[in-house]
C-alpha positions as CSV (number, residue, x, y, z in Angstrom):
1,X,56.1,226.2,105.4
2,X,52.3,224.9,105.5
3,X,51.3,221.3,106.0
4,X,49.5,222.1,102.6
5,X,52.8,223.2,101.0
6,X,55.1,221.0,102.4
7,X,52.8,218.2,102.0
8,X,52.6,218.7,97.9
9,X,56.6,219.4,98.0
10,X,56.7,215.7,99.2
11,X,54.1,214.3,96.4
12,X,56.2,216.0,94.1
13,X,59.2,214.1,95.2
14,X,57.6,210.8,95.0
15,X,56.6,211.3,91.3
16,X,59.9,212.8,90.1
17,X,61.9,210.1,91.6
18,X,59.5,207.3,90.3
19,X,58.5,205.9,93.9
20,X,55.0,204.6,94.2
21,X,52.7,206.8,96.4
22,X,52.0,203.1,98.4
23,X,54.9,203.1,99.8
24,X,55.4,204.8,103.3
25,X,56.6,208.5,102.8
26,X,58.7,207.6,105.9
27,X,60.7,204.7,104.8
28,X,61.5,206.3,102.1
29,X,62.4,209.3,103.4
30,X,64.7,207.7,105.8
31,X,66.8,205.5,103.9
32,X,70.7,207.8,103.3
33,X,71.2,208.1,99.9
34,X,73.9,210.9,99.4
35,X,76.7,212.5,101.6
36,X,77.6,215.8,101.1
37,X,81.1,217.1,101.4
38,X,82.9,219.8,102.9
39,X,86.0,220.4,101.1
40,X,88.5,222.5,103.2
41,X,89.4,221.2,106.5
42,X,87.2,218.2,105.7
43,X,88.6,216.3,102.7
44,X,92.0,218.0,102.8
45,X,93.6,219.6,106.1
46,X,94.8,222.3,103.3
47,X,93.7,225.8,105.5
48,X,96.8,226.5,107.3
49,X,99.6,225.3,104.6
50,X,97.6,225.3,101.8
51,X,94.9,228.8,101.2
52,X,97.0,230.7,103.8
53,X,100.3,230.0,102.1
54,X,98.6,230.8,98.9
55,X,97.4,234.3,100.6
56,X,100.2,235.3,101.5
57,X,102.3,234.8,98.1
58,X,99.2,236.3,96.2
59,X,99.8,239.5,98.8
60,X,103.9,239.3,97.7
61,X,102.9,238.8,93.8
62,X,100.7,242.0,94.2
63,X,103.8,244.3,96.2
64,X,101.9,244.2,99.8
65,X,103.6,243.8,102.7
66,X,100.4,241.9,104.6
67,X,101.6,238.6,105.5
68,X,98.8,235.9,107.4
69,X,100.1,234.0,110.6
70,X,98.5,231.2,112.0
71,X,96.8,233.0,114.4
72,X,95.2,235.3,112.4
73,X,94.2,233.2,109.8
74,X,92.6,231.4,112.3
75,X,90.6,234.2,113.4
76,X,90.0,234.7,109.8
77,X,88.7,231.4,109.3
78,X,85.5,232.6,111.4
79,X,84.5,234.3,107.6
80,X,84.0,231.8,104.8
81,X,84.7,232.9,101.7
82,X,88.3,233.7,100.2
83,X,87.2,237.0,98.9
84,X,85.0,237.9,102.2
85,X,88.6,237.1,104.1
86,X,90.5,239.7,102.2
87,X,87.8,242.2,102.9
88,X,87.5,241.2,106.5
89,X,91.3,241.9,106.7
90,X,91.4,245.2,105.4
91,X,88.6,246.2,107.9
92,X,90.0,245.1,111.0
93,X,93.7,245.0,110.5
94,X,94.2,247.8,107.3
95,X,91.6,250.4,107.8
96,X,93.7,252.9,106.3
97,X,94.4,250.8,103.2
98,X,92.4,252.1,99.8
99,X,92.5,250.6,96.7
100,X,92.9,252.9,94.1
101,X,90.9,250.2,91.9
102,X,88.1,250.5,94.2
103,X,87.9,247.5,96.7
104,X,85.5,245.3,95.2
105,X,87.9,245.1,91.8
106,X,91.4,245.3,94.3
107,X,89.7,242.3,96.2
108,X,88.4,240.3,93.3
109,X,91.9,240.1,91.3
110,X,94.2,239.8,94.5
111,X,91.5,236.4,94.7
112,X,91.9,235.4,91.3
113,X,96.0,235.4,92.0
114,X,95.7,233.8,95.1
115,X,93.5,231.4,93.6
116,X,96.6,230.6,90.8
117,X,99.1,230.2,93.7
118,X,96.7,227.6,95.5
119,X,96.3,225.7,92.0
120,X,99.9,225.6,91.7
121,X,100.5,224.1,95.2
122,X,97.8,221.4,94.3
123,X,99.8,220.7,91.3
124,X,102.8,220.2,93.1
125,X,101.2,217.4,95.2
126,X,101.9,219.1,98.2
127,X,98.2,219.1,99.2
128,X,96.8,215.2,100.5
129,X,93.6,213.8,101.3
130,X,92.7,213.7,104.7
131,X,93.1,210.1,106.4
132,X,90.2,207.7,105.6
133,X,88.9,210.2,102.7
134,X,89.5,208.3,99.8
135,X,88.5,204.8,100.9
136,X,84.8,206.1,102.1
137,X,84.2,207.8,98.6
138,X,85.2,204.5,96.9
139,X,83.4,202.7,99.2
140,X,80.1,204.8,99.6
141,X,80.4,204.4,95.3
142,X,80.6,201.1,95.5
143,X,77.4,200.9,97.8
144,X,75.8,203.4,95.4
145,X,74.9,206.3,97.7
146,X,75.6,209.7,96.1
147,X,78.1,212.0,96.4
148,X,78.0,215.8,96.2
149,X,79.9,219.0,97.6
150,X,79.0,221.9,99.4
151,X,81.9,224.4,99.9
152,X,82.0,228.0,99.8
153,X,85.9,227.4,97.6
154,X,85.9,228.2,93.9
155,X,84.8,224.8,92.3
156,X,88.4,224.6,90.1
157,X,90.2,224.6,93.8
158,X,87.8,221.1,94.5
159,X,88.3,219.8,91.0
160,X,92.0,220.1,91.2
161,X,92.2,218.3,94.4
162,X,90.3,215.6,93.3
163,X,91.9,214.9,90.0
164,X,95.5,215.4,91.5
165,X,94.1,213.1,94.4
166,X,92.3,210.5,93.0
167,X,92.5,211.1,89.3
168,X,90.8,212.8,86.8
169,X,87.6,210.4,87.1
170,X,87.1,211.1,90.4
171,X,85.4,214.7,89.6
172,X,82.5,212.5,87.7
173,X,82.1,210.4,90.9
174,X,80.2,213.6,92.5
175,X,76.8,214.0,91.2
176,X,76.9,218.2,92.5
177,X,79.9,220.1,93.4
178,X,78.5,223.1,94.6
179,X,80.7,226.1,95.3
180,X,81.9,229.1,95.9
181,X,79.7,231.8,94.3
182,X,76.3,229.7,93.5
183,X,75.1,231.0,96.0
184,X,74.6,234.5,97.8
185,X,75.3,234.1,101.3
186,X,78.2,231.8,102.5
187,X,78.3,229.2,105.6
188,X,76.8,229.5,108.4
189,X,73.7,230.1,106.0
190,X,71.8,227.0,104.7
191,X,72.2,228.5,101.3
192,X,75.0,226.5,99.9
193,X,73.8,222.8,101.2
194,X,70.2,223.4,100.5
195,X,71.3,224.2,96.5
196,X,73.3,221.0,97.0
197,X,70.4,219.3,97.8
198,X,68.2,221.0,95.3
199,X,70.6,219.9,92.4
200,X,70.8,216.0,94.1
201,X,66.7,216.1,94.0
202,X,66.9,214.7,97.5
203,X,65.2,216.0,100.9
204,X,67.7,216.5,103.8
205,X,66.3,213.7,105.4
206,X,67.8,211.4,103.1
207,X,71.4,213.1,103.3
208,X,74.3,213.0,105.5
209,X,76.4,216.0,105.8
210,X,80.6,215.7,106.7
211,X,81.9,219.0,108.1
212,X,84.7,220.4,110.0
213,X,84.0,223.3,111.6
214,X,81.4,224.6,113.4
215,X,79.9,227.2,110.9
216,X,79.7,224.6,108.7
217,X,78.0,222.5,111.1
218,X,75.6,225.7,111.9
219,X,74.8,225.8,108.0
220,X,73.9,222.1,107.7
221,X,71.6,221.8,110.7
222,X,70.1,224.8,109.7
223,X,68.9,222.8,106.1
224,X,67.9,219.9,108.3
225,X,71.1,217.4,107.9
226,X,72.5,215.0,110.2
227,X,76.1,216.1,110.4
228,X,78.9,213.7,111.1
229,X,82.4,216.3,112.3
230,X,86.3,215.4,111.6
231,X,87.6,218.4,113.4
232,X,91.7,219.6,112.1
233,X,94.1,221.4,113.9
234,X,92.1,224.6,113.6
235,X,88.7,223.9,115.1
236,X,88.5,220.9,117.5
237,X,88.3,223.8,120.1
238,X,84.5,224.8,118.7
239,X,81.6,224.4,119.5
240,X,80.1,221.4,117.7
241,X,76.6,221.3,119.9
242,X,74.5,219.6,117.5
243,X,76.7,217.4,115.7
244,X,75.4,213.7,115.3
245,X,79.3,212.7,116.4
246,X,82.6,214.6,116.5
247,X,85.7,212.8,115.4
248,X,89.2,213.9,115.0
249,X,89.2,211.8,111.3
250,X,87.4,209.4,109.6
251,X,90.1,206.9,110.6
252,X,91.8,204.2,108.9
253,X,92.2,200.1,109.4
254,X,95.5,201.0,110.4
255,X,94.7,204.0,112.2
256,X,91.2,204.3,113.7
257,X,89.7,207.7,114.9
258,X,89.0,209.0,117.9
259,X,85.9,209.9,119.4
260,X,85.5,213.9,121.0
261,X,81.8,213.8,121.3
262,X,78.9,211.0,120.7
263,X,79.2,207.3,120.6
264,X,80.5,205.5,117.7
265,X,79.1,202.0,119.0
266,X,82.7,200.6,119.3
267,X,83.0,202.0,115.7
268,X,86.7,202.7,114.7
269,X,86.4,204.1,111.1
270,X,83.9,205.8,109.5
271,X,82.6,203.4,106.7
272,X,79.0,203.0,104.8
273,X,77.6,200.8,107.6
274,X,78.7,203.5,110.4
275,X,77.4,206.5,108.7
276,X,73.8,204.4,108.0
277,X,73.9,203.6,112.0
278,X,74.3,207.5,112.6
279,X,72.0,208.3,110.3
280,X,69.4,206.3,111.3
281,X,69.7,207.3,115.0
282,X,69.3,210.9,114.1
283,X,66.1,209.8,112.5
């Protein structure tokens, strides 16, 4: 982008978010305003019993005899996107395997059961919050920062947790939930947090990203966002070079994380206060 460019992108800001062109584009700039979510892996630890159970009962609904271990559904986790999993599978592990559909259609309805079986273990409860989840989103409200989503799941998978989570008015406390298809091309791409930040009417630099894993870290560094991690059982072994700090949770009074990379400044949960000190050290 040109200074020219980028330079009228940023007097644009100013006027459609009312800020007088007085004040220093850098303090305003810097100040965190939103935090933008990763949903799977991130605000639930729902991979392994929760979208690979669901898999697998979607491949029994629809008379196949594939069934997704941990391990490979691990190894599948490396390709984000539900539908771009299925596809990935039938390449490496069922070459031989033709739809008489055609694969585009096969894939797109076995998704669309696996999706019901996933919405019917939400309903069931069996799906929690992550530790520390729900007391930073009530707090961060209550401090008035935004909140938005960035997730490469199918929006009703995020809803349902949230309303079966929190309750119904939790899905208004996110400004943008953006997900699944909005975008064309899936984490590690920018894509999908730079819509999110697009639809927020923010610039990176005032946004704070949570992830889990480290395509998703790749995808928000590469739209400029500070990323705080909370690994899960399936990725604290990668690589999260880049990361502002790497936690194994946000933590609780009760229960406080523990750091795998960075310093939390004697930090033991991840509150407003902590994620404004991070932020601001990035900056």
């Amino acid at each position: 982008m040109s200074p020219v460019i980028a330079a009228e992108k940023l007097r644009s800001l100013n006027l459609r978010v009312g800020f007088s062109q007085t004040r220093p584009i850098c303090t305003i700039m810097n100040e965190l305003k939103a935090l933008i979510f990763d949903v799977d892996g991130t605000l639930a630890d729902n991979e392994q019993d929760g979208h690979r159970i669901a898999f697998n009962l979607a491949f029994a609904d629809a008379g196949l005899d594939w069934s997704w271990d941990r391990n490979t559904y691990e190894d599948l986790l490396e390709t984000f996107g539900g539908k771009e999993r299925i596809h990935r599978y039938m390449e490496d592990f069922q070459p031989g395997f033709d739809p008489p559909a055609g694969r585009d259609r096969f894939v797109r309805e076995l998704h669309q059961q696996k999706t019901l079986r996933y919405q019917e273990l939400l309903n069931s409860g069996a799906i929690p919050l992550r530790p520390g989840v729900a007391r930073l989103l009530k707090e961060a409200r209550a401090n008035g920062l935004g909140l938005a989503v960035a997730s490469t799941t199918t929006a009703v998978n995020v809803t349902t947790l949230l309303s079966k989570t929190l309750g119904e008015q939790s899905i208004s406390w996110f400004e943008v939930i953006a997900c699944g298809d909005v975008v064309a091309r899936k984490k590690p791409a920018p894509d999908i947090f730079l819509y999110a930040l697009e639809e927020l009417g923010l610039a990176a630099s005032e946004c704070l990203a949570v992830e889990d894993s480290e395509s998703g870290l790749a995808s928000a560094l590469a739209a400029g966002l500070t990323t705080v991690v909370t690994v899960n059982e399936s990725t604290r072994k990668q690589n999260f070079t880049g990361a502002a700090i790497v936690l194994d949770q946000l933590g609780e009074p009760d229960n406080g994380f523990r750091v795998l990379a960075g310093d939390a400044g004697g930090a033991t949960l991840v509150d407003v206060n902590f994620l404004k000190l991070i932020h601001h050290r990035a900056r």
